[in-house]
Chimera marker file (.cmm) of the C-alpha trace (Angstrom):
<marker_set name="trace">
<marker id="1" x="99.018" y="18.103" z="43.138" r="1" g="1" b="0" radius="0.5"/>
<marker id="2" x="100.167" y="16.033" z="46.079" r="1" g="1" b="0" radius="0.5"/>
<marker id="3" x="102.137" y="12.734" z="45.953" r="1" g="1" b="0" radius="0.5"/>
<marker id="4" x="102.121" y="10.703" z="49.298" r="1" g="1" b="0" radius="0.5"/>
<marker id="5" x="105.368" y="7.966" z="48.596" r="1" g="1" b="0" radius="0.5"/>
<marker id="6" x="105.367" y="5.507" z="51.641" r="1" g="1" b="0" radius="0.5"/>
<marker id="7" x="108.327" y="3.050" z="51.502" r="1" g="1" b="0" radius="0.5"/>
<marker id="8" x="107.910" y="0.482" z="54.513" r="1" g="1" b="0" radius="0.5"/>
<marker id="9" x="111.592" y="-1.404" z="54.153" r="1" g="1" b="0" radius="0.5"/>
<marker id="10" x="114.758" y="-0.129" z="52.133" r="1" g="1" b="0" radius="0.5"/>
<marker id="11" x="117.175" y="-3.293" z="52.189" r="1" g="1" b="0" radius="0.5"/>
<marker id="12" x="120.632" y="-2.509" z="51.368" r="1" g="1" b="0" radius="0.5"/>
<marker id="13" x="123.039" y="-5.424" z="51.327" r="1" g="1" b="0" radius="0.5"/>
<marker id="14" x="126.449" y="-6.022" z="50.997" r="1" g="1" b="0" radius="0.5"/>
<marker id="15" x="127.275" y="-2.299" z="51.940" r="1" g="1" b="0" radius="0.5"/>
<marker id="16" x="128.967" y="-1.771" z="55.326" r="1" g="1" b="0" radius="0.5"/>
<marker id="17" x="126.619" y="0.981" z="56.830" r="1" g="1" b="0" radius="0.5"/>
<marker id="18" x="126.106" y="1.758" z="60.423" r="1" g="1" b="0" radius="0.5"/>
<marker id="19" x="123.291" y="2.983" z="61.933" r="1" g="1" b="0" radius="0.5"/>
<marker id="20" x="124.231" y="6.591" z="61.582" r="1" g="1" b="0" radius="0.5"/>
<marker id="21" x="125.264" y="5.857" z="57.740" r="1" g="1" b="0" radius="0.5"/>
<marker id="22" x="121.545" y="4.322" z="57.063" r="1" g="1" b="0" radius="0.5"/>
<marker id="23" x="119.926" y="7.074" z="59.085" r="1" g="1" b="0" radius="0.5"/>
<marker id="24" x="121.678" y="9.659" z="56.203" r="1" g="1" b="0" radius="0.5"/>
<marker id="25" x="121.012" y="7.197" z="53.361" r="1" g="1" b="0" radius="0.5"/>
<marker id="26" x="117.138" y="7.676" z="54.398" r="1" g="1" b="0" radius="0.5"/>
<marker id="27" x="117.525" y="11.490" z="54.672" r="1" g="1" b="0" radius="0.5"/>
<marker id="28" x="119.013" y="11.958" z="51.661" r="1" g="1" b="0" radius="0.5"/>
<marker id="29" x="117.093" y="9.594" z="49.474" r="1" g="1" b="0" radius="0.5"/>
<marker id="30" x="113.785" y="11.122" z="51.064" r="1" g="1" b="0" radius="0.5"/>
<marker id="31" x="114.860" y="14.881" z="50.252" r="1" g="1" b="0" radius="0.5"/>
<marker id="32" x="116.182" y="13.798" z="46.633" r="1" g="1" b="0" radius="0.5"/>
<marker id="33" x="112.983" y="11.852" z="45.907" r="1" g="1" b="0" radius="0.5"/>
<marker id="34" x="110.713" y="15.173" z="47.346" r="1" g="1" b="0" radius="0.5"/>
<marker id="35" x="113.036" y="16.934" z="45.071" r="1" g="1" b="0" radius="0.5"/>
<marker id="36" x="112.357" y="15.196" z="41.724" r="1" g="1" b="0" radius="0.5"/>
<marker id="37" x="108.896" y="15.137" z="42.297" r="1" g="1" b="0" radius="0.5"/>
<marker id="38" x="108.548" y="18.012" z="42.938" r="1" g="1" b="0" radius="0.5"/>
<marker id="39" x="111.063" y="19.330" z="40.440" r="1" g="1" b="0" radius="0.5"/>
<marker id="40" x="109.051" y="18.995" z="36.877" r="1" g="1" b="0" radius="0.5"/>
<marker id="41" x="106.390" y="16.949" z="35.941" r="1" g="1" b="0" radius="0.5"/>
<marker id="42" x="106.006" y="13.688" z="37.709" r="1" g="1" b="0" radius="0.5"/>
<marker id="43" x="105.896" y="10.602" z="36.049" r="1" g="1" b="0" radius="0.5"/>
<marker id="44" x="102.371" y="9.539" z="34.595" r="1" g="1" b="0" radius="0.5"/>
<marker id="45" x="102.362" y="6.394" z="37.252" r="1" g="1" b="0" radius="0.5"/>
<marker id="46" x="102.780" y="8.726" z="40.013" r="1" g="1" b="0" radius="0.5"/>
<marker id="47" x="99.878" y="10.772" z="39.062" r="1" g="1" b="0" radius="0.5"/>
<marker id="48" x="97.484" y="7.822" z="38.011" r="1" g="1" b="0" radius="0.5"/>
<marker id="49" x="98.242" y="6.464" z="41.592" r="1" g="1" b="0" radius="0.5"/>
<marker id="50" x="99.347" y="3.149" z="41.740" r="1" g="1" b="0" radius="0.5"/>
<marker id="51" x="100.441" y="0.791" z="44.749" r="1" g="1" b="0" radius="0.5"/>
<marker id="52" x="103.146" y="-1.491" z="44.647" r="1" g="1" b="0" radius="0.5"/>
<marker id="53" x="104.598" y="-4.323" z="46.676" r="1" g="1" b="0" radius="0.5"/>
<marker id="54" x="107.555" y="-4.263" z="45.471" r="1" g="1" b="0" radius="0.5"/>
<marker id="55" x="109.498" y="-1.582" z="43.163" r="1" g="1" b="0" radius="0.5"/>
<marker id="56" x="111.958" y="-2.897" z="40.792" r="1" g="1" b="0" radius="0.5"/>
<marker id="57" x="115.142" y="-0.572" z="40.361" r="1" g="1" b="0" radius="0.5"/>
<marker id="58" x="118.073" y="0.069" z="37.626" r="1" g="1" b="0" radius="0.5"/>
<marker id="59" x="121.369" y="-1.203" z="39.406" r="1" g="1" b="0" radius="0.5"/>
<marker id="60" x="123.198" y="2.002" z="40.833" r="1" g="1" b="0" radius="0.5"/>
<marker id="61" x="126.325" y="2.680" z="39.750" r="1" g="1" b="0" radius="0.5"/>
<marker id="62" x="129.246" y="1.793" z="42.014" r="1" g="1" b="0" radius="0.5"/>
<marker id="63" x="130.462" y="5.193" z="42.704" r="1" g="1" b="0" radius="0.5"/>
<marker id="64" x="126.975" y="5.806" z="44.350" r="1" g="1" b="0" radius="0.5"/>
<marker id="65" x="127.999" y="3.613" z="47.071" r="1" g="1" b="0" radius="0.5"/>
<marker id="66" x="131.023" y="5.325" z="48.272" r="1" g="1" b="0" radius="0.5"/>
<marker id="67" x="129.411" y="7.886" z="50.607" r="1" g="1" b="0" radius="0.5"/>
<marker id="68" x="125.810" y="7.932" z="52.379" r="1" g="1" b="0" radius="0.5"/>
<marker id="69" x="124.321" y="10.901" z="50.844" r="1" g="1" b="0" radius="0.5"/>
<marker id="70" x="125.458" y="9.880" z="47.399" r="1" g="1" b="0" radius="0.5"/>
<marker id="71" x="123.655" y="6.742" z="47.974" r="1" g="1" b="0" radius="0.5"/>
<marker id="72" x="121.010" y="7.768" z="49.381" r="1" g="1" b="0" radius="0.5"/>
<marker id="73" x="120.637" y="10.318" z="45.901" r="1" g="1" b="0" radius="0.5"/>
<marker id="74" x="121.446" y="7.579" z="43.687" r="1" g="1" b="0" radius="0.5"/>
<marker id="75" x="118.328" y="5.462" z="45.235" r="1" g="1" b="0" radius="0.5"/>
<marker id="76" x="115.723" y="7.977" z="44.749" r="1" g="1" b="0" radius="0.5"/>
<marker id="77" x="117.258" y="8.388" z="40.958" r="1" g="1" b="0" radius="0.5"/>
<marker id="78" x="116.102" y="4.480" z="40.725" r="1" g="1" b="0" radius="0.5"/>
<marker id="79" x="112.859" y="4.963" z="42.345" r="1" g="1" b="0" radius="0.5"/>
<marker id="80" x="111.861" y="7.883" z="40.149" r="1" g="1" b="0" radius="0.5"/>
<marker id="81" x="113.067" y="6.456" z="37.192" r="1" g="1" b="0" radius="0.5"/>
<marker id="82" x="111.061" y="2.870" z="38.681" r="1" g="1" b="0" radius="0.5"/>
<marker id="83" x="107.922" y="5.047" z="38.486" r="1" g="1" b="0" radius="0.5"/>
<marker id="84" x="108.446" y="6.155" z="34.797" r="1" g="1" b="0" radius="0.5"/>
<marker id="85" x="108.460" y="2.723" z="33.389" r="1" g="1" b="0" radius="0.5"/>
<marker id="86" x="106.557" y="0.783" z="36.287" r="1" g="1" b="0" radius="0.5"/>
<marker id="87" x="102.762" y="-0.087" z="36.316" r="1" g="1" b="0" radius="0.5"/>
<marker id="88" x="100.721" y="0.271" z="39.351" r="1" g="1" b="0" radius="0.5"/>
<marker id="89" x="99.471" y="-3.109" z="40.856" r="1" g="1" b="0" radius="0.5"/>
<link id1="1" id2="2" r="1" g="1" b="0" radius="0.2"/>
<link id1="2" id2="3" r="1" g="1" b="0" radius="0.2"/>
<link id1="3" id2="4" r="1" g="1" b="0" radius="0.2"/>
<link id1="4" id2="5" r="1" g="1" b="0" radius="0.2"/>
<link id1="5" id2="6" r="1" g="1" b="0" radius="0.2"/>
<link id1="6" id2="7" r="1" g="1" b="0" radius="0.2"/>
<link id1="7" id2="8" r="1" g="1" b="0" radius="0.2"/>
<link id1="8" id2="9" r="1" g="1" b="0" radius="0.2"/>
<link id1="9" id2="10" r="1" g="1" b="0" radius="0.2"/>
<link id1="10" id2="11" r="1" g="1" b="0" radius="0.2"/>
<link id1="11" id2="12" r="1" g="1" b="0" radius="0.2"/>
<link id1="12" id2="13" r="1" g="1" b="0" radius="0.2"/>
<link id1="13" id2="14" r="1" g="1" b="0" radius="0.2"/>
<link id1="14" id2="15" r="1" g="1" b="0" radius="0.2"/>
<link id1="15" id2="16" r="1" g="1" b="0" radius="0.2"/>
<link id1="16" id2="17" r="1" g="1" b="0" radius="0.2"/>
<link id1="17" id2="18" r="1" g="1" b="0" radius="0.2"/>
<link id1="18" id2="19" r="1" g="1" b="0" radius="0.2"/>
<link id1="19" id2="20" r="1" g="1" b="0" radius="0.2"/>
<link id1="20" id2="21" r="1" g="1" b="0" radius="0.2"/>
<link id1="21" id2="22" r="1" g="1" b="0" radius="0.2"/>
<link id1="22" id2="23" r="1" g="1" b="0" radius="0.2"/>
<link id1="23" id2="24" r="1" g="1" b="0" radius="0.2"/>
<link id1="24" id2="25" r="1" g="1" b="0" radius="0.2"/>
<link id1="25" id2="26" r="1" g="1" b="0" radius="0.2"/>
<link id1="26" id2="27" r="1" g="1" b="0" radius="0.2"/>
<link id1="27" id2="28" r="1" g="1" b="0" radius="0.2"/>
<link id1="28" id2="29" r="1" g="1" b="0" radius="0.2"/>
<link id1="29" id2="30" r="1" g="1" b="0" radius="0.2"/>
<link id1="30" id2="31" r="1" g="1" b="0" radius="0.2"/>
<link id1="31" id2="32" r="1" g="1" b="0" radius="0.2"/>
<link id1="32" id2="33" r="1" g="1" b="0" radius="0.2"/>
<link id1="33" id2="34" r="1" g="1" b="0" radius="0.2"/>
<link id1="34" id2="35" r="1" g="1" b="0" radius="0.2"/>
<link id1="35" id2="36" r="1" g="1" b="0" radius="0.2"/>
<link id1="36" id2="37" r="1" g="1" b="0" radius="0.2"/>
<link id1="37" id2="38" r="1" g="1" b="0" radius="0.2"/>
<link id1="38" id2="39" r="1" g="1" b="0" radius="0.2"/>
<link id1="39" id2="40" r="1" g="1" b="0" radius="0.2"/>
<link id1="40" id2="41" r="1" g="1" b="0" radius="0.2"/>
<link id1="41" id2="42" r="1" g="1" b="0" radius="0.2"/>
<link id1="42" id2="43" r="1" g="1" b="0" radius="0.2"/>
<link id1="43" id2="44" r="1" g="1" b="0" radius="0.2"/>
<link id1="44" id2="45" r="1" g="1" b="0" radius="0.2"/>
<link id1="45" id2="46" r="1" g="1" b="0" radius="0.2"/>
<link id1="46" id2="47" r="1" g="1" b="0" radius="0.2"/>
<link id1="47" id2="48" r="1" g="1" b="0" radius="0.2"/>
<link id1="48" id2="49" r="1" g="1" b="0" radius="0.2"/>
<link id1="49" id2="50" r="1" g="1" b="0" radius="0.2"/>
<link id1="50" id2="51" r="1" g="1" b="0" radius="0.2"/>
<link id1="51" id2="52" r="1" g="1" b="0" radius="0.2"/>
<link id1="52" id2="53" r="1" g="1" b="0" radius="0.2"/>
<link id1="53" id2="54" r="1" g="1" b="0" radius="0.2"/>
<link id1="54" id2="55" r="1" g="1" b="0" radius="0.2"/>
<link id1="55" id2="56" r="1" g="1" b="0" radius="0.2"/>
<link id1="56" id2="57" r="1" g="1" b="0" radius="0.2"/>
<link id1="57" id2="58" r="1" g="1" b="0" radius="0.2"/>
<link id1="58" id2="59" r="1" g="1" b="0" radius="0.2"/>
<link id1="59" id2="60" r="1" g="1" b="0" radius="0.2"/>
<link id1="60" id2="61" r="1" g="1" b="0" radius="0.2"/>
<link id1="61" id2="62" r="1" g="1" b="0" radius="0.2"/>
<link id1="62" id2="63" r="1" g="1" b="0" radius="0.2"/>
<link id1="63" id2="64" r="1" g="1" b="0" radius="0.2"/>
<link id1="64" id2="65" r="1" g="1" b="0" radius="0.2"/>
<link id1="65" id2="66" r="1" g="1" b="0" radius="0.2"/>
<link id1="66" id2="67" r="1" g="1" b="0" radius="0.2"/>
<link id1="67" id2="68" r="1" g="1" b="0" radius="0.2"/>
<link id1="68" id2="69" r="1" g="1" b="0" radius="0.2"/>
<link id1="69" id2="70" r="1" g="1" b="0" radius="0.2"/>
<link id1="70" id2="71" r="1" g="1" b="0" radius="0.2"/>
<link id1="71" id2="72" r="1" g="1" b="0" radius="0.2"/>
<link id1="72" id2="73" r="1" g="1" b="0" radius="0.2"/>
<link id1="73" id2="74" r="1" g="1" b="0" radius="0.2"/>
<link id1="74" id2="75" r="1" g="1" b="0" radius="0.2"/>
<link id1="75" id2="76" r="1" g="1" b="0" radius="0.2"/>
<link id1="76" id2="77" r="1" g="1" b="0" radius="0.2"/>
<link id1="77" id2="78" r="1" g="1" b="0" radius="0.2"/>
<link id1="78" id2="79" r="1" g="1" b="0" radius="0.2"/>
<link id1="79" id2="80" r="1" g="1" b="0" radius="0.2"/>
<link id1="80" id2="81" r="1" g="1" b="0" radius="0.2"/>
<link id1="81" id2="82" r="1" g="1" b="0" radius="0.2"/>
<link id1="82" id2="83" r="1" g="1" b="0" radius="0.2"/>
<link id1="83" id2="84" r="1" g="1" b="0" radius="0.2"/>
<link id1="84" id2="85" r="1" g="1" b="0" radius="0.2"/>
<link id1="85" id2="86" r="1" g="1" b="0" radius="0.2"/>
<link id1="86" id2="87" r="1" g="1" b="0" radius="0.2"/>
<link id1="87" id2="88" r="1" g="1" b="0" radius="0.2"/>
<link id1="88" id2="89" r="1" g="1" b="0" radius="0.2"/>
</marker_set>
């Protein structure tokens, strides 16, 4: 099975990131997000298909936010777990 996930804008605010810092945030959360798809059976939204303009996510925890990568991890936890209890649109 193949899952295609486009995600047009990531908005992050109130963090101070540079460039560099987002450019990691979007490597990480892309690789962790391949990961947990990939990892076990997707969620039964992602399989159905489904497109969304907006994805509604659990808050991260505040430890997420100290490093890029850890953010970056903690975002694709929120989109995965979005796509568990989300309906496609």
């Amino acid at each position: 099975m193949t899952i295609d996930v486009h995600i047009e804008r990531l908005i992050i605010e109130g963090l101070p990131l540079s460039p560099a810092d987002g450019r990691v945030v979007r490597a990480a959360a892309a690789a962790e997000l391949e990961r947990l798809l990939g990892a076990a059976d997707p969620p039964a939204v992602a399989r159905a298909g489904g497109t969304w303009a907006s994805l509604p996510a659990p808050a991260l925890p505040a430890a997420a936010t100290r490093a890029p990568r850890g953010l970056g991890h903690a975002i694709a936890g929120a989109v995965y777990q979005s796509l568990g209890t989300t309906r496609s649109r």
